[in-house]
C-alpha positions in Angstrom: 92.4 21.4 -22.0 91.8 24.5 -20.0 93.0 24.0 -16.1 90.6 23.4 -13.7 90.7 26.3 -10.9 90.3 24.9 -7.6 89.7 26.9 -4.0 91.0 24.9 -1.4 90.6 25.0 2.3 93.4 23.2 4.5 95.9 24.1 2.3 98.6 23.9 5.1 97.3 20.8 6.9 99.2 16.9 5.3 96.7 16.8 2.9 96.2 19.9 1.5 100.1 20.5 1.4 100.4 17.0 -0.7 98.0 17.6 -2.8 99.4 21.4 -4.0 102.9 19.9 -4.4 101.6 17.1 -6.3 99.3 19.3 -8.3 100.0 22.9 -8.5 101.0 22.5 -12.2 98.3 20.9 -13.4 95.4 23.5 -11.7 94.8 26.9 -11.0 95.1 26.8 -7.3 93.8 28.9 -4.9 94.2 28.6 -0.7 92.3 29.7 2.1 92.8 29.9 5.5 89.3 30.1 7.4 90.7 31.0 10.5 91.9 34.6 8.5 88.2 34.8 6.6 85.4 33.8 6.6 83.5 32.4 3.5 81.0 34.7 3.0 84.0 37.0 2.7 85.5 35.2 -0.2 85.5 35.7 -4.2 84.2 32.1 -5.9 84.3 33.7 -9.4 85.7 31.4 -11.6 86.2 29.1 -9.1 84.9 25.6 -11.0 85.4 23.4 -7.6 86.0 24.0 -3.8 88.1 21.1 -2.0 87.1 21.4 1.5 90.0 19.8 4.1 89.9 22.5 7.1 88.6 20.2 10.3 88.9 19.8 13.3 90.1 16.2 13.7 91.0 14.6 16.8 93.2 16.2 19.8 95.5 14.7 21.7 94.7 16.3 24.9 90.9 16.9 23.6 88.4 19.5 22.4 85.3 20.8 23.6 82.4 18.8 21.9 80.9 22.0 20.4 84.0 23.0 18.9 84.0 20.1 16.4 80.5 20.4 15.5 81.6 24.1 14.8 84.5 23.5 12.5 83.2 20.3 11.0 79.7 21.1 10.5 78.9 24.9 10.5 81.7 26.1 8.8 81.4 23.7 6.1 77.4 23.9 6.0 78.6 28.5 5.5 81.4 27.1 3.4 79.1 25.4 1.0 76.3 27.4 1.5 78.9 30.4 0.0 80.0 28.1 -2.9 76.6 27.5 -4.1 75.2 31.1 -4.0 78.4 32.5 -6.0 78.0 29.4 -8.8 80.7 27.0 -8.1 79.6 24.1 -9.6 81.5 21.1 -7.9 81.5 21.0 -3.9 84.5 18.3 -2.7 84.6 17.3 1.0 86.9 15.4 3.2 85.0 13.3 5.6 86.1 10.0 7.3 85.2 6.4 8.1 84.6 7.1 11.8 80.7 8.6 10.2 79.9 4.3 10.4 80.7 4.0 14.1 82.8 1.5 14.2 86.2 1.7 15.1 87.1 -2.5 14.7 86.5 -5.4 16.1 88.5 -8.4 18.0 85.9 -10.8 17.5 84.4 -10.8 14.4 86.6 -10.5 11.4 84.3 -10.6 8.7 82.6 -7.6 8.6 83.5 -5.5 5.6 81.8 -2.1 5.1 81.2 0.3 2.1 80.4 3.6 0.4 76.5 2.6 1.7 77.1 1.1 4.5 74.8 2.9 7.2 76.6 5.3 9.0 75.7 6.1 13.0 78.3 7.5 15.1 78.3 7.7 18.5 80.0 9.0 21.4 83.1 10.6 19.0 82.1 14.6 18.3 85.0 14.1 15.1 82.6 11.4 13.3 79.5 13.0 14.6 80.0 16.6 13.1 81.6 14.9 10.0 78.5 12.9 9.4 75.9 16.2 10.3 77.9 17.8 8.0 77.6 15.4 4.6 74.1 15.3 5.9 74.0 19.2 5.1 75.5 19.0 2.1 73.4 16.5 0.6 70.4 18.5 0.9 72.2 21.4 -0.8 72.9 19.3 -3.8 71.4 19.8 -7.2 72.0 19.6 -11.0 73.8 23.2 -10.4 75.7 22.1 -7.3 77.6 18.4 -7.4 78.9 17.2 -3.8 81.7 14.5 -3.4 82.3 13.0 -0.5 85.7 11.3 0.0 85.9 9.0 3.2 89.4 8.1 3.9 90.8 5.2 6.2 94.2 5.4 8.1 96.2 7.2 5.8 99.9 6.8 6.0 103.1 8.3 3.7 105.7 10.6 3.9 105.3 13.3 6.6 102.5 11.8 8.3 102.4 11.0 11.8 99.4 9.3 14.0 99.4 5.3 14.5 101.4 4.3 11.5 104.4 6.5 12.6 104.3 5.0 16.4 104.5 1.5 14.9 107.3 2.1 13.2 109.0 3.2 15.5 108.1 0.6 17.9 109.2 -1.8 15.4 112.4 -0.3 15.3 112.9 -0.3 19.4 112.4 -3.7 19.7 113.9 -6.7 18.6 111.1 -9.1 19.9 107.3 -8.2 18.7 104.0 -10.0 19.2 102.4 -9.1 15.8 102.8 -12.8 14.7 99.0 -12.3 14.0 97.2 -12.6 10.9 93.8 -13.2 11.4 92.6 -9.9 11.4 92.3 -7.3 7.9 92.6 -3.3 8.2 92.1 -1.3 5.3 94.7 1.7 4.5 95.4 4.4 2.1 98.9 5.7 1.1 98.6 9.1 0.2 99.6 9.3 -3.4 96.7 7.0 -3.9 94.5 9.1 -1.8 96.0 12.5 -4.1 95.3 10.5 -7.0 91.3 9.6 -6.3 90.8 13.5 -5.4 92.0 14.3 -8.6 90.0 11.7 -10.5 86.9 13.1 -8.1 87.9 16.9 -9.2 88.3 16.1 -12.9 85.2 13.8 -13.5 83.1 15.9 -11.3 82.0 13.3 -9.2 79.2 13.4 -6.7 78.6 10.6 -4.0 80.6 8.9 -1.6 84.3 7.7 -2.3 86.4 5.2 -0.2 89.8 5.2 -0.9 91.6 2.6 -0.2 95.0 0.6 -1.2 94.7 -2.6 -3.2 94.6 -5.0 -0.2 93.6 -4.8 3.1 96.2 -6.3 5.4 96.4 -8.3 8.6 98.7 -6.9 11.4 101.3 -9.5 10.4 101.4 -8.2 6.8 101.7 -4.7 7.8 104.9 -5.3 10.0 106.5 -7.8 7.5 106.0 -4.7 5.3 108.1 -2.1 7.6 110.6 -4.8 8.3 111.2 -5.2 5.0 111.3 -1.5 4.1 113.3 -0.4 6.3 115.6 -3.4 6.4 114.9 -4.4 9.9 114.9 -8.4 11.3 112.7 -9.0 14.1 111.9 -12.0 16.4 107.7 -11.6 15.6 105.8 -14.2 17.9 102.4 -14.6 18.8 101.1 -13.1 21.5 100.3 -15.8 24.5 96.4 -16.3 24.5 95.6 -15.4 28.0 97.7 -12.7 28.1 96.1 -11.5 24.4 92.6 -11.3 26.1 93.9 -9.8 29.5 95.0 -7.1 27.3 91.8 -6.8 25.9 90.4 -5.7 28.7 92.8 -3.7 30.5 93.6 -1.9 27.0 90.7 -2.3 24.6 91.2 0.3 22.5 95.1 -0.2 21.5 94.3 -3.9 21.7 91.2 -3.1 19.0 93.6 -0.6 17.0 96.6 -3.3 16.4 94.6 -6.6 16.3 90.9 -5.4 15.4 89.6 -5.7 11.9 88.4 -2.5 10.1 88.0 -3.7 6.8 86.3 -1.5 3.7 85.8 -2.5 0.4 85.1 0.3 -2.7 84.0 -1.5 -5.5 81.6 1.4 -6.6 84.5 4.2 -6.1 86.2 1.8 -8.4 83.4 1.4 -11.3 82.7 5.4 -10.7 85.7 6.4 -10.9 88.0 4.1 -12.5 90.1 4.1 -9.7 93.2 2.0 -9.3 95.7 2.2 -6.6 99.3 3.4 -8.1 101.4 2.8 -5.1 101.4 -1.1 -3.4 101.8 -0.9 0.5 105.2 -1.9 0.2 106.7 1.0 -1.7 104.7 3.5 0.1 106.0 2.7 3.4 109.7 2.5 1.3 109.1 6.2 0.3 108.3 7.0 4.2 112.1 5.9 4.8 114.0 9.0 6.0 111.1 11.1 7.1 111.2 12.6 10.4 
């Protein structure tokens, strides 16, 4: 079978750069930094699918609200606009769940979203020009033009940093932990699972939205047995004293929703469409984080 060539945007971000290393033998790759040209400057010939990762995701110390929607949205509406015009038949983008609008919750822990689950952000300029720009390229799509949309949770694995990399090392600090709690369920992605659903999106030119996710969704409890037991660590882990649990809540809602809050997806149709199946169980991909700095 003749390779695939792909255009991809990104390329140096933890994405892009796993997805090369995993795949730069079996397509014809080509990277692009936007911030060296633009796309109107580029050459699509041959080009038989763009994978779009260059964002602007969240900053630390914050970005001007304009700036995302310029990044996440205009660039990727000229992006695709470009695509289209020179014949590239299959348009891949890299959204995120934040385009729902919900970040969690402490309360109720049976809500379980989807891939058409409705989607309103508010008050976060990273989901906000994410969703404006699927939004865009939905109305470019036709039976010349194909769009995929992948929506990925918390993704953790080798190299990354973010939340998952601050528990862990939290969970090595301390010997005592109050994550004795398992009545909540957040859904994550390991990135060789999330490398391997792009690929099955590339190769089976798939439009739509796509959820990755790993097999289960875990509580907080199975997702710090699951470090422990990777990285061969014993900790004291107790339950957190009611009233001081809900004093917390209010003093620190958001860390509070992060750690104890449910965010639970479930992707049945990325499953039929595709005929995805996760390859790596959460245990073994946080193994395979052991050693990364």
């Amino acid at each position: 079978m003749e390779k695939k060539t792909l255009m991809i945007t990104g390329a140096s971000g933890f994405i892009g750069s796993n997805f090369i290393e995993r795949y730069k033998e079996k397509y014809n790759i080509i990277s692009v930094d936007l911030l060296k040209v633009k796309p109107e400057q580029l050459n699509f010939e041959n080009v038989d699918c763009v994978l779009h990762l260059a964002a602007l995701v969240h900053q630390m110390n914050g970005a001007p609200r304009e700036k995302y929607f310029e990044i996440n949205t205009k660039l990727t509406k000229r992006m695709a606009e470009e695509s289209k015009k020179q014949g590239v038949k299959h348009f891949v983008f890299y959204s995120t769940v934040k385009v729902y609008g919900y970040d969690g919750d402490l309360y109720n822990h049976n809500i379980i979203l989807n891939e058409n689950s409705p989607c309103n952000p508010k008050n976060d300029p990273y989901g906000e020009s994410k969703w404006e720009a699927e939004k865009i390229l939905k109305n470019l799509e036709d039976e010349n033009f194909k769009v995929g949309i992948i929506r990925p949770p918390m993704v953790y694995g080798k190299g990354v940093k973010g939340n998952m990399k601050s528990l862990i090392k939290l969970i090595e600090k301390f010997l005592i932990l109050p994550f004795n709690y398992n009545k909540n369920k957040r859904s994550l992605v390991n990135i060789e699972n999330l490398m391997y659903l792009t690929s099955l999106v590339i190769d089976k030119e798939a439009q739509g939205v796509f959820l990755p996710l790993d097999e289960k969704n875990l509580s907080l409890k199975e997702i710090v047995e699951g470090i422990e037991k990777a990285y061969e660590l014993k900790r004291l882990n107790i339950s957190m004293p009611q009233p001081f649990f809900w004093l917390l809540t209010k003093l620190k809602p958001n860390i509070m929703v992060r750690l104890y809050g449910s965010l639970h997806f479930e992707n049945k149709e990325t499953k039929e469409k595709l005929n995805y199946t996760p390859q790596v169980t959460y245990e073994n991909g946080i193994k395979k984080m052991i050693g990364d700095e």
